[in-house]
N, C-alpha and C positions, 0 to 999 in steps of 0.2 A: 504494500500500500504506500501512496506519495504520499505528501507532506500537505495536509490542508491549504488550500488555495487562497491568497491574501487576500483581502476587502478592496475590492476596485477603486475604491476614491478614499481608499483611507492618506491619503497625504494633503484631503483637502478638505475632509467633513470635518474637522476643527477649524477651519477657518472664521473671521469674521465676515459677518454680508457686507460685499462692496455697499457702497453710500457715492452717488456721483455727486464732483465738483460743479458740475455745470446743468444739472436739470434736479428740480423738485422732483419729490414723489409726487405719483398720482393721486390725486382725491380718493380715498375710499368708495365715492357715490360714484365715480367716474371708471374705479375697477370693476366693483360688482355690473355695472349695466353691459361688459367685455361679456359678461357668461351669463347674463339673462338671457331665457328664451327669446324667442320670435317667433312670428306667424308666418311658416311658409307658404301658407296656403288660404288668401287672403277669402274669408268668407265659411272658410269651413266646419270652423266652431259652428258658427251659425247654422249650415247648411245641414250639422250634424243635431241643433237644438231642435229645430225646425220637422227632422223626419220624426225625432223621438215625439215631439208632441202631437205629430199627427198621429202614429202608433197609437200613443195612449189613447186619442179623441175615438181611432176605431175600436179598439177596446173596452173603453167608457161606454161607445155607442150601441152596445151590444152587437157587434155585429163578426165578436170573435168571443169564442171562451175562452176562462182562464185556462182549463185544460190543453187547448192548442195552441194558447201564448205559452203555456209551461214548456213544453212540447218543443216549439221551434218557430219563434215572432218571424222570421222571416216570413215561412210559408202560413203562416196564421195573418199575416197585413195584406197578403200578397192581392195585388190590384187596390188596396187602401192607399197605397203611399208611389208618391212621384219616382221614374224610374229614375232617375239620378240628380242629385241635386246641386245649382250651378255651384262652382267655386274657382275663383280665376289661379291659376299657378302663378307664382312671379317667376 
């Protein structure tokens, strides 16, 4: 058996964090918005509210039972709801 393999960056994981002479840190409110989500797909939330609540209204309407919403809402809507609903891509 060899000799245990050294720690890849052990000559630098004691270091201090650089600190630049020539630029502030970033605002906090200005880093977190880097890794907020986004909506790629402008309309879709919506487009996705929009089917559920129709769903429910044919549901409500009596014109599905719970047994075949338990079953599988797709084919228990089927003809209740819009074949596809708009949503622009950017």
């Amino acid at each position: 058996m060899g000799a245990p393999e050294a720690f890849p960056y052990e000559d630098i994981v004691d270091l201090p964090h650089p600190v630049s002479r020539r630029h502030r840190p970033m605002p906090l409110l200005n880093r977190a918005a880097q890794f907020a989500p986004f909506a790629a797909l402008t309309g879709y939330h919506e487009a996705i509210e929009e089917t559920a609540r129709q769903a429910m209204m044919a549901r409500e309407s009596g014109g599905v039972t719970a047994e075949a919403w338990d079953e599988d809402p797709a084919d228990a809507t089927e003809g209740c709801l819009p074949d596809a609903p708009p949503a622009d891509i950017l």
